[in-house]
TIGUVO-215247 format. One line per 4 residues: number of its first residue (from 1); for each residue x, y, z of N, C-alpha, C. Coordinates in steps of 0.1 Angstrom, whole numbers. Example, Ala and Ser with C-alpha at 12.3 -4.5 7.8 and 13.67 -1.06 7.14 Angstrom:
// TIGUVO-215247
1	132:-57:78:123:-45:78:132:-33:78 | 128:-22:71:137:-11:71:129:0:79
END
This chain:
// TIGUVO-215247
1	1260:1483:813:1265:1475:825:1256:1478:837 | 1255:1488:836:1242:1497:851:1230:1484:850 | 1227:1486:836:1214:1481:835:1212:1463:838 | 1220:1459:834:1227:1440:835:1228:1443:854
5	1232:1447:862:1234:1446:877:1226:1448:883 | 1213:1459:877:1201:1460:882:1190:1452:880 | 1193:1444:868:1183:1432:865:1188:1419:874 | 1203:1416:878:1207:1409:884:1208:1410:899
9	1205:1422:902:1197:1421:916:1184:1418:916 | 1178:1425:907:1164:1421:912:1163:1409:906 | 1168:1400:902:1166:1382:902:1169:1379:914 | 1178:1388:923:1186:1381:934:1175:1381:940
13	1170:1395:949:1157:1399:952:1144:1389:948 | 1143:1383:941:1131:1379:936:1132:1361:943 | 1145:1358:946:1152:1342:945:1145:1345:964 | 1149:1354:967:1149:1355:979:1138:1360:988
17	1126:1361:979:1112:1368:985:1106:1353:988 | 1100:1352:1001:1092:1338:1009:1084:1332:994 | 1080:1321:994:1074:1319:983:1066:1305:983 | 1050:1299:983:1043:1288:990:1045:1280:982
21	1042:1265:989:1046:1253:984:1033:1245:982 | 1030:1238:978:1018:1229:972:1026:1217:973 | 1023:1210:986:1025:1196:987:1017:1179:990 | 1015:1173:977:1001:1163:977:1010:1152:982
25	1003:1139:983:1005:1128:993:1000:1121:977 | 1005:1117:965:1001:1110:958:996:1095:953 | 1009:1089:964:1006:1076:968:1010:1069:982 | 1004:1062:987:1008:1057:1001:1008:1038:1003
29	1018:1032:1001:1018:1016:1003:1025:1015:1019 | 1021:1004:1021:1029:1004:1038:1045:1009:1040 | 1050:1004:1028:1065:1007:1031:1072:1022:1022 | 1061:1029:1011:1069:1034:1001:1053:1047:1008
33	1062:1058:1001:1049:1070:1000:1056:1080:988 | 1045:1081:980:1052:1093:966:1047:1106:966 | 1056:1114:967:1047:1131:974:1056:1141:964 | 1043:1148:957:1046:1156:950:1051:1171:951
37	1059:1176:952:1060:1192:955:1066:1202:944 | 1052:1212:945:1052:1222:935:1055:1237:941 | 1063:1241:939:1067:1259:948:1054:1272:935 | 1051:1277:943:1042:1286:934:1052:1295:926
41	1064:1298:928:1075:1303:920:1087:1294:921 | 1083:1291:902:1091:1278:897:1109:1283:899 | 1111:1297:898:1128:1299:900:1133:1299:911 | 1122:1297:926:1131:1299:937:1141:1285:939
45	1149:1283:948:1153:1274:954:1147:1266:968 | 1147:1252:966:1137:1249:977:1147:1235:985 | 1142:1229:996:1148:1219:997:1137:1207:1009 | 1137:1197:1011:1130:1193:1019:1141:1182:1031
49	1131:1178:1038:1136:1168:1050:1127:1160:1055 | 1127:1149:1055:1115:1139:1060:1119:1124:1072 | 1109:1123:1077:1114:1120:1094:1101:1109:1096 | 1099:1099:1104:1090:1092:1107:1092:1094:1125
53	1078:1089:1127:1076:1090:1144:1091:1083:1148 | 1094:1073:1145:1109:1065:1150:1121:1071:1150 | 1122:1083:1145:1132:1091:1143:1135:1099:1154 | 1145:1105:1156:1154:1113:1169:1145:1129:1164
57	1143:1128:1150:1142:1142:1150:1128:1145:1151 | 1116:1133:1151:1104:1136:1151:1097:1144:1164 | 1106:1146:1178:1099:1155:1182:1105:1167:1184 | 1113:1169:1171:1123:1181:1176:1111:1195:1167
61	1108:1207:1168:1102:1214:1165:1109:1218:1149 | 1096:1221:1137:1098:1222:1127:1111:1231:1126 | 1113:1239:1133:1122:1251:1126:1131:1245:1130 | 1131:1238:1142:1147:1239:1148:1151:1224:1137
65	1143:1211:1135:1141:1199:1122:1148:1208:1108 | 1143:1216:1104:1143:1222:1088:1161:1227:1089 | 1161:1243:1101:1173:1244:1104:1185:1235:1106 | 1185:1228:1110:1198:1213:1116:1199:1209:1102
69	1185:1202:1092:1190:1197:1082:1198:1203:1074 | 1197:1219:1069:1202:1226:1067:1216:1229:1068 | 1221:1231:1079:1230:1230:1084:1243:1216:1082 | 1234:1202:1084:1239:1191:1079:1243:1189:1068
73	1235:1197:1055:1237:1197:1042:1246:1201:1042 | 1251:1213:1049:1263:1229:1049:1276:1220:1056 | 1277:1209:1061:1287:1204:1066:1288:1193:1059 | 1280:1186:1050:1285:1176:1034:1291:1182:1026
77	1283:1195:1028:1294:1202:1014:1310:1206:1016 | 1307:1214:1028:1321:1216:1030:1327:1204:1032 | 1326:1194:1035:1333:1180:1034:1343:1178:1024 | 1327:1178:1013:1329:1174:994:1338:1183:988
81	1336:1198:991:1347:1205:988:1361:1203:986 | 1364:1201:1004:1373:1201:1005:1380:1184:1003 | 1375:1176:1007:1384:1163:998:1384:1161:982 | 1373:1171:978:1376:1174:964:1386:1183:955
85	1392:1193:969:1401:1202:967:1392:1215:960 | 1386:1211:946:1374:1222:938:1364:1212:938 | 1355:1219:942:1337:1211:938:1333:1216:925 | 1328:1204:918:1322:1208:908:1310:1213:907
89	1301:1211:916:1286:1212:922:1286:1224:932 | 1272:1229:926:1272:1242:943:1264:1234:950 | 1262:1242:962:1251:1238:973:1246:1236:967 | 1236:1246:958:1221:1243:955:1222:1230:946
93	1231:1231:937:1226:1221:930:1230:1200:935 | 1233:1205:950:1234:1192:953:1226:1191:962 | 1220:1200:968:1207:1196:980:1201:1204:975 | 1196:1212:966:1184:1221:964:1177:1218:952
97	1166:1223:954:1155:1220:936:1146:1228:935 | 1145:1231:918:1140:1241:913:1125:1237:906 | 1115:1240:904:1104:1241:900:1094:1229:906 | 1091:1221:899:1081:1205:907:1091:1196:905
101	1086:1190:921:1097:1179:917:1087:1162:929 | 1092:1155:918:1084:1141:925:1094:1134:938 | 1090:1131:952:1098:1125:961:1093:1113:964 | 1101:1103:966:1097:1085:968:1105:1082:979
105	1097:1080:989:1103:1078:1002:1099:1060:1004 | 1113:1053:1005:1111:1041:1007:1117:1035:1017 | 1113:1023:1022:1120:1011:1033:1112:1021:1045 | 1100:1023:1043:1090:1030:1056:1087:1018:1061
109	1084:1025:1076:1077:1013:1087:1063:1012:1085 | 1055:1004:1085:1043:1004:1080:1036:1006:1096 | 1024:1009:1097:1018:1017:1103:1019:1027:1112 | 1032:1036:1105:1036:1048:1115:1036:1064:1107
113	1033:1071:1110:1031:1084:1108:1046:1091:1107 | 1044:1097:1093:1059:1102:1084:1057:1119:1087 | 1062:1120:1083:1063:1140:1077:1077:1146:1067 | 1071:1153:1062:1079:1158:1056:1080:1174:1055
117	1092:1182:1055:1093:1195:1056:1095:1203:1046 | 1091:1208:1039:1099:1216:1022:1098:1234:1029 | 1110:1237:1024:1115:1250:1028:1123:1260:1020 | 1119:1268:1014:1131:1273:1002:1137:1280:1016
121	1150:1283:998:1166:1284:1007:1171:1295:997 | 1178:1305:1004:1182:1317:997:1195:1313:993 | 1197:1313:981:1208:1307:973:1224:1311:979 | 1222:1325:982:1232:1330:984:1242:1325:1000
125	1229:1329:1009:1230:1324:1024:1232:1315:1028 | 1228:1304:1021:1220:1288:1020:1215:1290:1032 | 1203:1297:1037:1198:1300:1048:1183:1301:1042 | 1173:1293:1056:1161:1290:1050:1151:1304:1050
129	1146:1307:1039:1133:1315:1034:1120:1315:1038 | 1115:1323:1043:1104:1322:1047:1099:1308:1056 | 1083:1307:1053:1076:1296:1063:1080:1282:1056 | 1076:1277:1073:1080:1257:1067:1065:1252:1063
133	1062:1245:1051:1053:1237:1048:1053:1222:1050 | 1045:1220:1058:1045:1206:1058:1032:1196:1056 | 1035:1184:1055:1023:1175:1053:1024:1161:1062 | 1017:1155:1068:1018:1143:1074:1013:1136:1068
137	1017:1118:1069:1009:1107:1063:1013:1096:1073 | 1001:1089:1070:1010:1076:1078:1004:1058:1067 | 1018:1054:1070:1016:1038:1059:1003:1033:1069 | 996:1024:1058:988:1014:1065:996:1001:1069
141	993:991:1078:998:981:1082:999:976:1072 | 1008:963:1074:1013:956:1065:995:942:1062 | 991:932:1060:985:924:1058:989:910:1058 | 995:905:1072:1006:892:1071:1000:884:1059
145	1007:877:1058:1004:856:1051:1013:848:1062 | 1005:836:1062:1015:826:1068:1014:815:1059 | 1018:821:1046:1025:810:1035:1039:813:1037 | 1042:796:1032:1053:793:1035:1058:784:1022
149	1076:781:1025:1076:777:1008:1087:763:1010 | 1085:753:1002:1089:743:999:1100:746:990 | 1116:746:993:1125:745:981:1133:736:978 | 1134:728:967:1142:716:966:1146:716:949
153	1158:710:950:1169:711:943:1166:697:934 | 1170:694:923:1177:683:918:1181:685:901 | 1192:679:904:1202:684:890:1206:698:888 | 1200:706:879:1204:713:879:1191:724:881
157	1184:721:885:1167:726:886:1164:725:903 | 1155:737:901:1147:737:916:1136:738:914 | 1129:737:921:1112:737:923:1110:742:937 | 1101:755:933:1094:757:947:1080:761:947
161	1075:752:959:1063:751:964:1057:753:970 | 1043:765:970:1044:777:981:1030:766:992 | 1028:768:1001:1020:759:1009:1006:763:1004 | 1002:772:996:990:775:994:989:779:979
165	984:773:968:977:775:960:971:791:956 | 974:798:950:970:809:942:970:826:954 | 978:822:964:985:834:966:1001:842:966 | 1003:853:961:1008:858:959:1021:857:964
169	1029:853:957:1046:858:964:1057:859:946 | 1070:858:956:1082:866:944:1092:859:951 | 1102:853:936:1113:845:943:1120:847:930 | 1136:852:937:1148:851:929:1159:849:933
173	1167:850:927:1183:847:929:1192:860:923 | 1209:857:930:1212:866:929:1230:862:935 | 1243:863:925:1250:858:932:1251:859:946 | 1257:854:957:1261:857:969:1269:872:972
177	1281:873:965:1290:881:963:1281:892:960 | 1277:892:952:1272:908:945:1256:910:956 | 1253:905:961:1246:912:971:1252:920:985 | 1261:913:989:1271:916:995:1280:929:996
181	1280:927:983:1291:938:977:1278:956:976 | 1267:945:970:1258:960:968:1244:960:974 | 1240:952:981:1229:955:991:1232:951:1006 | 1241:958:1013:1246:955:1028:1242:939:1031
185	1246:931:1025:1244:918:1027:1231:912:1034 | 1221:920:1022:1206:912:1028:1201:912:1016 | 1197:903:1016:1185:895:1004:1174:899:1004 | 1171:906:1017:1154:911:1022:1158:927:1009
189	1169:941:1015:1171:945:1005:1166:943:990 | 1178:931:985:1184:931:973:1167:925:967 | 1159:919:972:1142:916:966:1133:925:965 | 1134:937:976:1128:949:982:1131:953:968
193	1141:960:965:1143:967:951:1139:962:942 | 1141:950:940:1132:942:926:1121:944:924 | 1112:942:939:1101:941:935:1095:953:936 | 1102:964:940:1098:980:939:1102:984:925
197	1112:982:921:1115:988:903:1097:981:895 | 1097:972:898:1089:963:893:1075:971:894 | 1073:974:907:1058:979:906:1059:996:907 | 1074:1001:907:1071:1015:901:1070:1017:883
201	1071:1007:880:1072:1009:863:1060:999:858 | 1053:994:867:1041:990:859:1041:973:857 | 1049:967:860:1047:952:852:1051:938:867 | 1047:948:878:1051:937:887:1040:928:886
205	1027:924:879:1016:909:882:1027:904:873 | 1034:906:864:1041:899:855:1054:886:863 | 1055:894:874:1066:894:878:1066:883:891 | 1051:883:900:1051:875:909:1049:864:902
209	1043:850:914:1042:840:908:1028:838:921 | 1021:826:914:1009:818:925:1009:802:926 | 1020:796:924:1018:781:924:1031:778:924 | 1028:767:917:1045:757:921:1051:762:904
213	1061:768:907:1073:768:897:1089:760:894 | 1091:755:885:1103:751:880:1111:757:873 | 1125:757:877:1133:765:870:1150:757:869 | 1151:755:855:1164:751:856:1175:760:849
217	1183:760:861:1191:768:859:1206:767:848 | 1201:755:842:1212:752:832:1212:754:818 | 1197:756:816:1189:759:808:1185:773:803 | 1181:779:812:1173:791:813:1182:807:820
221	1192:800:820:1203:809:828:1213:813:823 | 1220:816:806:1231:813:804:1248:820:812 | 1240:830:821:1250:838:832:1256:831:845 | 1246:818:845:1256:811:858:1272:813:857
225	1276:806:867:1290:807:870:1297:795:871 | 1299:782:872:1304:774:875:1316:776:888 | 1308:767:903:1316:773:915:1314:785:919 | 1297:794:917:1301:803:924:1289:803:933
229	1285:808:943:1278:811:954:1268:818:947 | 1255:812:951:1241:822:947:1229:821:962 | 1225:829:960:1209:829:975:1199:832:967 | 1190:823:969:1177:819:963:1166:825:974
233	1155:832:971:1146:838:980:1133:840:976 | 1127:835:988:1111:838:982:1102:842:992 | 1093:852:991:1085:856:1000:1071:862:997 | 1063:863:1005:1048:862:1000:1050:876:999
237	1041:882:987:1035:896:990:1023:899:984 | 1023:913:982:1005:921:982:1005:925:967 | 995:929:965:992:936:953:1006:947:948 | 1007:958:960:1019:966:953:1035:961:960
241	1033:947:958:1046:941:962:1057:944:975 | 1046:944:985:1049:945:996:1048:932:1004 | 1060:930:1014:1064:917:1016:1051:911:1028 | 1047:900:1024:1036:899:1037:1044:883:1046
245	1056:882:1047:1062:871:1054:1069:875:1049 | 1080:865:1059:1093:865:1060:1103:861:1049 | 1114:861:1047:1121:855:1034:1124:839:1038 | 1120:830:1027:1127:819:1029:1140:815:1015
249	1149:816:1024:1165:818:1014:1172:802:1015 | 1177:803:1001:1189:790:1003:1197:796:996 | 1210:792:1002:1224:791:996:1227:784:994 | 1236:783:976:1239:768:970:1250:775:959
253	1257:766:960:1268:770:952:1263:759:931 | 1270:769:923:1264:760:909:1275:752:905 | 1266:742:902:1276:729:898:1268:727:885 | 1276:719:870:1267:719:860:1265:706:858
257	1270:698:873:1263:683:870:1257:686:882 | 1252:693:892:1243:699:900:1246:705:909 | 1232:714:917:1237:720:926:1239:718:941 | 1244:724:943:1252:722:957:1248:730:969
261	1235:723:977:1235:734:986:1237:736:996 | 1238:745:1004:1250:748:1015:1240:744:1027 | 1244:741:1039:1238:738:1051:1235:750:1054
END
């Protein structure tokens, strides 16, 4: 028993010796940045906090930045706790991470300078360990277009028509309701994700389009709805599916002797 409590201090001891962080900048698109972070000791506990120039906390000084988050995390939990009566989750394992771990920071402002802070955390304390590491990056500008899109309806088919021949954009649909329900009622959102799943997994050229497309939805859709509300959207973008103009959206309700679309 002596011997089990003295190996379990010195884990404790060991969780809680300062310990460096190895943080790369792996990818950078105007709106998204992927940043890797590796602790040179895979068992401590670590945590991070990341802030763009637009933020309240970007001129607040790293410790006092790292500290507050900290603290912010320590007042979710006790939240979770207690409307949970028992938490199933500790601190650590709801704000903290153990060995390498990959971070995707998304819906960034493009041409402004980010940071990010990683800090281990003494498991026991939940109080931060040793020095703050940090890294800066900043998105590049976006690359406007002033394409624009033709959308028109008949029967049960649309056609849309981008003003320019063989540049890039993405258009879809998506009930009314369920954007609503699960992207704070924006379409800019509920595309944003599409077209990011799309080019985090590899197959978004698949996915845009460059010319005039037809789509009939009576056909090629067997999930329509009969009477229900959908928003149709299309907008130009870049290579890694970044929006370069504005959305142009219709709302139209489905009719299967046609559709119906809304002023």
């Amino acid at each position: 028993m002596l011997f089990l409590a003295l190996f379990a201090v010195a884990c404790s001891d060991k969780l809680s010796q300062p310990c460096g962080f190895d943080i790369e900048v792996t990818t950078v698109t105007p709106s998204r940045a992927i940043i890797r972070i590796e602790p040179e000791n895979k068992d401590v506990w670590y945590t991070f906090t990341f802030t763009s120039e637009d933020d309240i906390y970007w001129q607040y000084k790293d410790e006092i930045h790292a500290d507050g988050s900290l603290e912010r995390y320590q007042q979710i939990y006790d939240a979770h706790a207690e409307f949970e009566h028992v938490s199933a989750a500790s601190f650590t394992d709801m704000f903290c991470y153990r060995g390498s771990m990959t971070y995707k920071a998304k819906n960034l402002s493009a041409g402004m300078r980010h940071r990010i802070l990683v800090f281990q955390v003494d498991p026991k304390t939940r109080l931060r360990v040793g020095d703050i590491h940090k890294i800066e990056l900043e998105t590049p500008a976006i690359e406007a277009s002033d394409i624009s899109f033709d959308i028109r309806f008949e029967g049960t088919t649309v056609k849309i028509t981008p003003s320019r021949e063989g540049e890039r954009y993405f258009w879809d649909y998506e009930r009314t309701d369920l954007i609503e329900s699960n992207y704070s009622f924006s379409n800019q959102v509920f595309l944003y994700n599409l077209l990011d799943m799309y080019w985090e997994y590899g197959f978004l050229d698949s996915m845009v389009s460059s010319g005039s497309i037809t789509w009939n939805f009576a056909t090629q859709d067997r999930d329509m709805i009969e009477g229900k509300q959908y928003s149709l959207s299309a907008v130009g973008t870049d290579k890694n599916g970044e929006f370069t103009t504005e959305l142009t959206t219709v709302d139209f309700i489905y009719r299967k002797n046609g559709i119906e679309v809304l002023p």
